[in-house]
C-alpha positions in Angstrom: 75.3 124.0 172.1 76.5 125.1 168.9 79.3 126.8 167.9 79.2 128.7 164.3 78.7 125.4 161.9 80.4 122.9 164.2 79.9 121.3 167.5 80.9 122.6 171.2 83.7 120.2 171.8 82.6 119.5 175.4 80.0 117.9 174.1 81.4 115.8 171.8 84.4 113.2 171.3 85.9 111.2 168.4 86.9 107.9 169.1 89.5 107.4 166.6 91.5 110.5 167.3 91.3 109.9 170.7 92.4 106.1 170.4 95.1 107.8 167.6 95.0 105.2 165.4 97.3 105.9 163.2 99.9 105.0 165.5 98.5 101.8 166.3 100.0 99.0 163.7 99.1 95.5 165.5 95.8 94.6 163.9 94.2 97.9 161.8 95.8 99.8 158.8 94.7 102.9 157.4 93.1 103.2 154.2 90.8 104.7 151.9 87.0 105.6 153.2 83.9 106.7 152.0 85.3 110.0 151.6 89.0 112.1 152.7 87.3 114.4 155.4 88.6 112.0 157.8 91.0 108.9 158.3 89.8 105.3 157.8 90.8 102.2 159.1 90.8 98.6 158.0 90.1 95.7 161.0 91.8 92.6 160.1 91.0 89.5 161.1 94.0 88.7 164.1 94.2 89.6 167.0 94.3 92.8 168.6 93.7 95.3 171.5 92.1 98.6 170.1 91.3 100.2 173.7 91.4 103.6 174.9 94.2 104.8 177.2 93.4 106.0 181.0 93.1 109.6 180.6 90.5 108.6 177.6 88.3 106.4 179.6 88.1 109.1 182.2 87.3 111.6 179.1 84.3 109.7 178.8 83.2 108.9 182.4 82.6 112.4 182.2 81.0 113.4 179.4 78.5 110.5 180.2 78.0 111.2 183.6 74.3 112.4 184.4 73.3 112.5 180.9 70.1 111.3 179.7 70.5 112.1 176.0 73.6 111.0 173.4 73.8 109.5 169.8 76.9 107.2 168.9 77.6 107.7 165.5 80.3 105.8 163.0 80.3 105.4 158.8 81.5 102.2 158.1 81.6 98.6 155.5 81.5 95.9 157.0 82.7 92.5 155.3 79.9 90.7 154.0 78.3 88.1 156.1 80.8 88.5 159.4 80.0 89.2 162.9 81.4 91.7 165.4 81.0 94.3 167.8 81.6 98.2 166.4 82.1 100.1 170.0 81.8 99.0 173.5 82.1 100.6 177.2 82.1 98.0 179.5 83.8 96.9 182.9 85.1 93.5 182.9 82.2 91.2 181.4 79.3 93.9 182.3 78.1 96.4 179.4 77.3 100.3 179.6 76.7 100.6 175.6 77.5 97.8 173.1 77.0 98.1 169.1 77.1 94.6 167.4 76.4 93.9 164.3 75.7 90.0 163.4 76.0 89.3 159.7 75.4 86.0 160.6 71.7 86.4 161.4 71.3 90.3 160.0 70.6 91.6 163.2 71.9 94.8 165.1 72.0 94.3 168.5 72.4 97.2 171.1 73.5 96.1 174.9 72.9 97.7 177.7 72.4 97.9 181.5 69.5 98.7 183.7 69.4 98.7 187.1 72.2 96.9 187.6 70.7 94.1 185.0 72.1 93.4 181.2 69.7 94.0 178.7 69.3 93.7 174.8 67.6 94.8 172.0 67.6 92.9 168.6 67.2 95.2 165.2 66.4 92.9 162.2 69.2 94.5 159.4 71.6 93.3 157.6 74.5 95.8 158.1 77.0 93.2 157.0 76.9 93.3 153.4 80.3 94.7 152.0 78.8 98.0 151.6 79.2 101.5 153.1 76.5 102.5 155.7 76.2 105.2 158.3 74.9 104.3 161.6 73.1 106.2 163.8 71.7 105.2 167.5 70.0 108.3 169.6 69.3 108.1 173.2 67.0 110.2 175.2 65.9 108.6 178.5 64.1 105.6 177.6 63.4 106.6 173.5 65.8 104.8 171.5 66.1 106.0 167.6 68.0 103.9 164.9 69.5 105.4 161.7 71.2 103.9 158.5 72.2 105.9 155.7 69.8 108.7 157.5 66.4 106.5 157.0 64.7 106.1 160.5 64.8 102.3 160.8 63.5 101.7 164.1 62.0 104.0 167.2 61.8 101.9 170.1 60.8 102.7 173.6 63.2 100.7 176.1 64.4 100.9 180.0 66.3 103.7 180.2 70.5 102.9 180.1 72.7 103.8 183.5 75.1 106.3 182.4 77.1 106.9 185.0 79.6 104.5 183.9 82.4 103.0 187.3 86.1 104.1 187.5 87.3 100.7 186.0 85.2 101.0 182.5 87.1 101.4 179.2 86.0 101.9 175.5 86.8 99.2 172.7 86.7 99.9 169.3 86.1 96.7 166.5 85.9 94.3 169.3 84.0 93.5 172.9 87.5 92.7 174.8 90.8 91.3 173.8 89.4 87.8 172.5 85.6 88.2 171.8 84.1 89.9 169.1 86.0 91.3 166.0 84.8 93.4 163.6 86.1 93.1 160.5 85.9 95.9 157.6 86.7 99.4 157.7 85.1 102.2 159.9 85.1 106.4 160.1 83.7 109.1 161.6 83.3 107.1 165.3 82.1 110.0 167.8 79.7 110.5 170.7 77.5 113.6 170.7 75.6 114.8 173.9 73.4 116.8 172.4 69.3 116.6 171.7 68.7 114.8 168.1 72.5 114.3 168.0 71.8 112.5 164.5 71.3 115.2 163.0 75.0 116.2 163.0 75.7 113.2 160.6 72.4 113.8 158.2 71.8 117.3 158.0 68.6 117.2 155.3 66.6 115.2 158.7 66.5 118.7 159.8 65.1 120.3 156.9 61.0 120.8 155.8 61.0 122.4 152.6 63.5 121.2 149.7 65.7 123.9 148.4 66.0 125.1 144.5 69.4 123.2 144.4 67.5 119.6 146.0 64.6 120.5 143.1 67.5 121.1 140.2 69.6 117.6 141.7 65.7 116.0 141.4 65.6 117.2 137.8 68.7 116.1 136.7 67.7 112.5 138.4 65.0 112.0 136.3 66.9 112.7 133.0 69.8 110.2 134.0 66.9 107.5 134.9 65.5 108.1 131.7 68.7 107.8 130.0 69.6 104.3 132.0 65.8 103.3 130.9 66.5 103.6 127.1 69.5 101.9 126.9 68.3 98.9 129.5 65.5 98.7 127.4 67.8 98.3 124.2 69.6 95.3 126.5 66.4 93.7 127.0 65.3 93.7 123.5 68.8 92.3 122.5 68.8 89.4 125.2 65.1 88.6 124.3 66.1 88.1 120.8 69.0 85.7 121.7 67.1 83.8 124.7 64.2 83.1 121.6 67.2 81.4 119.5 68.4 79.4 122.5 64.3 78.3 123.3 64.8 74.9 121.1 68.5 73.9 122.7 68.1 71.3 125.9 71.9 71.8 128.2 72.4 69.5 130.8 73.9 71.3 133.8 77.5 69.3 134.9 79.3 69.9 138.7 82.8 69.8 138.7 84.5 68.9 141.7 88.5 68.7 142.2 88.8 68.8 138.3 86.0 65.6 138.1 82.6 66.3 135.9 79.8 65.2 137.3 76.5 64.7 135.2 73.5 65.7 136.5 71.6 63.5 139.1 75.2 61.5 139.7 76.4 60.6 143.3 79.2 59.9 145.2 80.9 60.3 148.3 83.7 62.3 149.8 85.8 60.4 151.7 87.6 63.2 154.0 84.1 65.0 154.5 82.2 61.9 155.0 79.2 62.8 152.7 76.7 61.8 150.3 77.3 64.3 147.3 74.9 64.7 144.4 74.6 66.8 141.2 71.4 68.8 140.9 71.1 71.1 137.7 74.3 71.8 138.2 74.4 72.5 142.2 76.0 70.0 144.4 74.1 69.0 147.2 76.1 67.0 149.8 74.3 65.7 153.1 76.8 63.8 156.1 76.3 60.1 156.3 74.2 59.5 159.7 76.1 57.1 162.2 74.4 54.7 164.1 73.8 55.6 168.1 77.3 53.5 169.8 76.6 52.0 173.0 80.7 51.0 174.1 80.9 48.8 176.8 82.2 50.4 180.3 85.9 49.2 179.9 85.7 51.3 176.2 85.0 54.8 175.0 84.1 56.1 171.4 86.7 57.3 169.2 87.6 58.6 166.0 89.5 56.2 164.1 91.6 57.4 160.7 89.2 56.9 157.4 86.3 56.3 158.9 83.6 58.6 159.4 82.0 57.3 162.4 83.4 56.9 166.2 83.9 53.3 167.5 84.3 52.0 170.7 88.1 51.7 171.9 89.4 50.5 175.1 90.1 53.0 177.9 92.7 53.2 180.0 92.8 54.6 183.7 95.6 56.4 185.5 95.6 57.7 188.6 91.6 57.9 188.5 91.9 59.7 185.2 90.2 58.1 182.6 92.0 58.1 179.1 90.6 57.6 175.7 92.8 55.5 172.7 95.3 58.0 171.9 95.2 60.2 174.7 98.8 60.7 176.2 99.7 61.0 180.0 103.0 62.6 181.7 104.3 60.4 184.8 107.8 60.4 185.1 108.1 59.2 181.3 105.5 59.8 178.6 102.3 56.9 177.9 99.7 56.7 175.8 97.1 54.7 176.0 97.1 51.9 173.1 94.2 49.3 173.0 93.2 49.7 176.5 96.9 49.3 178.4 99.4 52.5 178.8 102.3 52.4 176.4 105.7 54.4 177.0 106.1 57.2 174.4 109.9 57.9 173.6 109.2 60.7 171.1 111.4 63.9 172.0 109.8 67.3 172.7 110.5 70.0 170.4 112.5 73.0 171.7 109.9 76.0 172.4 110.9 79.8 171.6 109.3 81.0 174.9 110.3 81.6 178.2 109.3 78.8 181.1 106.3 80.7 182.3 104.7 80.5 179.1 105.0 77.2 178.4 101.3 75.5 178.5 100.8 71.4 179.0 97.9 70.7 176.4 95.0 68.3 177.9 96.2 64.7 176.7 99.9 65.7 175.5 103.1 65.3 177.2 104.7 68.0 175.4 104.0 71.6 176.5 103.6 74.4 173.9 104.4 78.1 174.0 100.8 80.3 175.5 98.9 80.9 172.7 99.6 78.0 170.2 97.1 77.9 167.3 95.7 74.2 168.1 93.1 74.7 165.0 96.6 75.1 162.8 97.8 70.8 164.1 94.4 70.2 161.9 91.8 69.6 164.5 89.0 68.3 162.2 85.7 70.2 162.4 82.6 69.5 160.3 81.4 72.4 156.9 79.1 73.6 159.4 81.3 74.4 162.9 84.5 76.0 163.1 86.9 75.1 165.0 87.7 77.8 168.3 91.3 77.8 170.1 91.1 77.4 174.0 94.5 77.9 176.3 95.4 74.1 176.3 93.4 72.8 173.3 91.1 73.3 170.7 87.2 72.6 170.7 84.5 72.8 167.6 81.3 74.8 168.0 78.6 75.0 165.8 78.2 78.0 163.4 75.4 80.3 163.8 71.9 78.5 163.0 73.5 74.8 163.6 73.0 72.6 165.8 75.3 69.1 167.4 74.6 66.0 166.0 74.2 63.4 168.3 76.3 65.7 171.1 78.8 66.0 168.7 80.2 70.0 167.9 82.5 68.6 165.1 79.7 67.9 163.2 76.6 70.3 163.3 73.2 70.6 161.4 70.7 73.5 160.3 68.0 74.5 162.9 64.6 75.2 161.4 63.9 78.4 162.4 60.2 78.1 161.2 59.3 75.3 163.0 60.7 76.1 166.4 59.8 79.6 165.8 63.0 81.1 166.3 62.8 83.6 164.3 60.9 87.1 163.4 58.8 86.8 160.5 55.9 88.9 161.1 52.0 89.3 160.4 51.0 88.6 156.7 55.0 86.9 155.9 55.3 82.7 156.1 58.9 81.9 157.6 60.8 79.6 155.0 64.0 77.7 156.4 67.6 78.1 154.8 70.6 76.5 155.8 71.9 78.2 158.6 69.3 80.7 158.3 65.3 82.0 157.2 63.7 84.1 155.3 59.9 85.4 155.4 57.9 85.7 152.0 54.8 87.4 151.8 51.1 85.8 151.9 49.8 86.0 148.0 47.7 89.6 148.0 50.7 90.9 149.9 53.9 93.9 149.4 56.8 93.4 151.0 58.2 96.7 153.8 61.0 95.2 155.1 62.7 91.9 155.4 60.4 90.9 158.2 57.2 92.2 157.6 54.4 92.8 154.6 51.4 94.8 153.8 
């Protein structure tokens, strides 16, 4: 399968010169990667459609067609503590191969199908740390392999993935389709190898048994630079022990400052657009939401958000036409109303002029002005909570919950953390104990135990 030093091109193809990039402008820009050997690309955060043309997609219906072995390979940083998907092959909502990589819960997650059926695996990692990393996932039947930065991470035996992909499937690249999952960073080096091991094209050493006299010499070298970083850390050390001895008899209270107000320690107050109890600890402000009583609203009245005040209270509704309307809520008849304490008042506010055509023009839910397809609701200043964010839909926009959040009372503007430990949702293993963290866990290791990984101890 090889040819001299390189790779039999049949067997082989790369993603970004096949996508050609570099005439693509709407959502990536080309910058500076890990190294020259070959073009990099930033993903930005907007918008965009990074797909493969026809002739591509059948490019790779064919390669993968009655293959049992293949490695997906791509160098790339991803911005720190972001979610998205690196490469997919899918038809419509149904996955052949799917890299994502969730900075949100440091996991990589490979989708596939299987007889007909989607399945997942979960890799505990945290790929999404501003840094560069190569990734490597190897195939062969039902023996999975993961590589990053050419360490074996995980070796995993799973139901082997259909490969004969349908006439109708196309490859993504930074995204699962043109809404859902967008990577954000830069990538390199995206290609497919059919080959045994494929891997190895990416971290040559893997192959190797013996060093060489060069890897012995680079090992020497090592040692001396190590020793030299020792010294002069050590000379730091001695220099900050000396000053942290004349600080030993000084007592500083730790202040919070907060929209240019100082804050002693152990102080509260509350923030009035956020709705919280804030307090200053050692210097850390800890703010919880103020809890709001359960509101039981009569049947002619529904719960709404009044204007300075944190909590809903019960407005009258208004009905029209068998649709029920909340206080505020607008209707289109043949003039505009909106309901006002429980009776439908006649709006006489003009419509702005729209710079679309008339097909695109969209009616929002409640409204009696339409907006151009696409309108950034989230932009008019739909309020969401510190821990949901707020998601645009066609004709309005809605507040979900963050990763490791949860509703309060029902409601996704304002979310709280789950404890992962207690409903054991999460993947601490043997010998760790799971601790919670907003949004998030960790697992620390039982006293008389070393640490492997971020999951596990010995």
């Amino acid at each position: 399968t090889a040819v001299g030093f390189g790779m039999d091109p049949d067997l082989q193809i790369d993603i970004i010169t096949e996508l050609d990039l570099v005439n693509t402008t709407l959502g990536v820009t080309q910058v500076s990667g890990l190294h020259n050997a070959s073009k990099a690309f930033l993903f930005q955060d907007i918008e965009r459609e990074i797909h493969a043309a026809p002739h591509v997609s059948e490019k790779l219906i064919q390669l993968f067609r009655n293959k049992s072995e293949f490695t997906f390979l791509a160098t790339l940083q991803q911005k720190a503590s972001t979610s998205g998907v690196i490469l997919s092959i899918r038809e419509l909502e149904q996955s052949y191969f799917e890299l994502e990589s969730s900075g949100l819960r440091d996991e990589i997650r490979y989708h596939y199908r299987f007889n007909g059926k989607s399945r997942t695996e979960v890799f505990p990692y945290r790929l999404a740390d501003g840094q560069w990393h190569k990734i490597a996932v190897s195939l062969s039947a039902s023996h999975l392999l993961l590589h990053v930065d050419c360490n074996r991470i995980y070796e995993r035996i799973i139901d082997p993935p259909e490969t004969n992909l349908t006439p109708e499937s196309n490859l993504w690249l930074g995204q699962r389709n043109r809404k859902h999952g967008f990577f954000k960073g830069v990538i390199q080096d995206v290609k497919v190898i059919f080959i045994p091991n494929g891997y190895i094209t990416q971290c040559p050493n893997l192959n190797r048994t013996c060093p060489t006299c060069s890897d012995f010499l680079s090992l020497v070298q090592g040692i001396m630079d190590l020793q030299e970083l020792l010294a002069k850390m050590t000379a730091k050390l001695n220099y900050a022990e000396t000053r942290l001895s004349q600080l030993e008899d000084c007592h500083c209270e730790k202040t919070c400052q907060v929209d240019g107000l100082i804050y002693r320690d152990k102080d509260s107050w509350v923030e009035d657009d956020h709705c919280r109890n804030c307090t200053c600890k050692s210097g850390v402000v800890e703010c919880r939401r103020m809890s709001c009583p359960p509101l039981d609203c009569p049947p002619d009245a529904l719960p709404v958000h009044v204007e300075s005040q944190c909590c809903k209270i019960c407005k009258a509704k208004c009905i029209y036409g068998g649709k029920v309307l909340a206080e505020g809520q607008r209707v289109l008849t043949k003039s505009c109303r909106e309901c006002r304490n429980g009776v439908l008042v006649k709006v006489t506010e003009t419509c702005p002029p729209l710079n679309c055509s008339e097909k695109d023009h969209v009616l929002p839910e409640n409204q009696c002005c339409s907006v151009c397809r696409g309108h950034n609701f989230c932009a008019e200043g739909h309020r969401c909570g510190e821990n949901s964010e707020c998601k645009n839909w066609n004709t309005k926009a809605t507040c979900e919950c963050k990763n490791g959040y949860l509703s309060v009372q029902g409601d996704s503007a304002y979310c709280e953390d789950i404890d992962e430990c207690a409903a054991k949702m999460h993947y601490c293993h043997a010998n760790t104990i799971c601790v919670n963290l907003p949004g998030s866990y960790r697992c620390d290791c039982v006293m008389g135990y070393v640490r492997v990984d971020d999951f596990s101890c010995t």
